[in-house]
C-alpha positions in Angstrom: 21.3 -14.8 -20.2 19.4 -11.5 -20.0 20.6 -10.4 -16.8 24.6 -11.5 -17.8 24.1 -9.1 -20.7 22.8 -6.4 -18.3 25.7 -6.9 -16.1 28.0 -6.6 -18.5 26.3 -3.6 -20.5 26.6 -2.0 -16.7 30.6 -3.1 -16.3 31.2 -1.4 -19.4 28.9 1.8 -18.7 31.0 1.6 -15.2 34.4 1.6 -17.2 33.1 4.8 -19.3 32.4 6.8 -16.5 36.3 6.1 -15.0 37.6 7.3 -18.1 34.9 10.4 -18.9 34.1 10.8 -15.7 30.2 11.2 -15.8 27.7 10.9 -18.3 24.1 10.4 -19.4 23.2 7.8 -22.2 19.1 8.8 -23.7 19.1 6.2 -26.6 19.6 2.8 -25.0 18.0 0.7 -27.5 14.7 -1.1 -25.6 14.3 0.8 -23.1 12.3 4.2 -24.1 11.6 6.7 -21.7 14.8 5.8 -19.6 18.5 6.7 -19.0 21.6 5.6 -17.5 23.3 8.4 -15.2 26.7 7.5 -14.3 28.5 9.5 -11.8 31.3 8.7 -9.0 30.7 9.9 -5.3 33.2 10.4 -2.8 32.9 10.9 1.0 35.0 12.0 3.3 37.1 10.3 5.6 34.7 9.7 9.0 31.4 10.6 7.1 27.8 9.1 6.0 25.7 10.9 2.9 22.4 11.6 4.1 19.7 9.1 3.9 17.9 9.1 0.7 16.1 7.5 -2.4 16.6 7.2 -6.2 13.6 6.7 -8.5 15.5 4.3 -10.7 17.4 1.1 -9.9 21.0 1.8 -9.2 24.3 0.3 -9.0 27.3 0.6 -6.4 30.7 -0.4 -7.1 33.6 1.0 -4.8 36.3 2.3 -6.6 38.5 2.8 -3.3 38.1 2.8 0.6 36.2 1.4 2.7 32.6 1.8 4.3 29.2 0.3 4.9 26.1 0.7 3.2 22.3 0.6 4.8 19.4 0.0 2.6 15.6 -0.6 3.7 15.0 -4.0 3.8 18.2 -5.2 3.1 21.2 -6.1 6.0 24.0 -3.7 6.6 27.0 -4.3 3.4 30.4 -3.7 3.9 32.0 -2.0 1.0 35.6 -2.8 -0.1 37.3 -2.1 -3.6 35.5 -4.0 -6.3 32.0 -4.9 -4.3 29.1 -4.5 -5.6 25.3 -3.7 -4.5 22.5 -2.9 -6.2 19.3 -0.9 -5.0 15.5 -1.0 -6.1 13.9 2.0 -7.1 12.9 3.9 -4.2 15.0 1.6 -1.6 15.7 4.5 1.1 19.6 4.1 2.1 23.1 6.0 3.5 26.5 5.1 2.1 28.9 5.5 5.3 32.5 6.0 5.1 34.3 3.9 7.9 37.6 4.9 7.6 39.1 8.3 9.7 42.1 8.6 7.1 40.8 7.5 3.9 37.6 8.7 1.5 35.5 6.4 0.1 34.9 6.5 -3.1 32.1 5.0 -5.8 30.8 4.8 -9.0 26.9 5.1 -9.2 25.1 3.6 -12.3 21.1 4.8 -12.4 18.6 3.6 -14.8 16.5 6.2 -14.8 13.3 7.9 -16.6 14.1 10.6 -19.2 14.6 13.6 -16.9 14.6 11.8 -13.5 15.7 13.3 -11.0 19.1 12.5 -9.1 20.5 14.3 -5.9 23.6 16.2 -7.5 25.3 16.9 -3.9 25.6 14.5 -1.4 25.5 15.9 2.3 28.2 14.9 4.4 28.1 14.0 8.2 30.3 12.9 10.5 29.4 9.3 11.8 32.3 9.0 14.0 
């Protein structure tokens, strides 16, 4: 039952940050010393972010478009609206955009430390 509750305490941090945009929650009752970051991403149409980490666990749901995502360890996902993923801490991957026409675009949900940090720009680069 615990990890239904954290699914749906993510869902409904997800549904925040649609409406608000982004936004950083300190007090989350249980967990002291950590944060949720919410924040959407968007890549161009043809493009890849450059391959990096997060210090936390995070969360990727795909709000629109389509692409792939590589993670250490883990085989090649394809991203569609409404999938999924999730990402240990430290898990080095690139979210690729496969479309020429169309961006892709994602919500990101971090559990973090109290300060962690999180990239705030994502380098684009062509793929295609």
């Amino acid at each position: 039952m615990p990890n239904k509750e954290k699914a749906m305490k993510q869902i409904t941090l997800a549904i925040f940050a649609m409406v608000l945009g982004s936004f950083v929650i300190t007090d989350d009752a249980g967990a002291e010393g950590r944060e949720w970051k919410v924040v959407t991403v968007e890549l161009a149409p043809g493009t890849a972010d450059a391959r990096h980490i997060q210090p936390g666990v995070e969360l990727v749901y795909v709000l629109e478009g389509a692409g792939f995502l590589e993670a250490d360890g883990k085989p090649k996902v394809a991203l569609n609206p409404g999938a999924v993923t999730t990402l240990q801490p430290k898990q080095g991957h690139v979210l690729k955009n496969a479309s020429q026409t169309r961006p892709l675009k994602v919500l990101v949900v971090l559990h973090l430390q109290n300060g962690g940090v999180r990239r705030q720009q994502a380098y684009e680069q062509p793929i295609f």
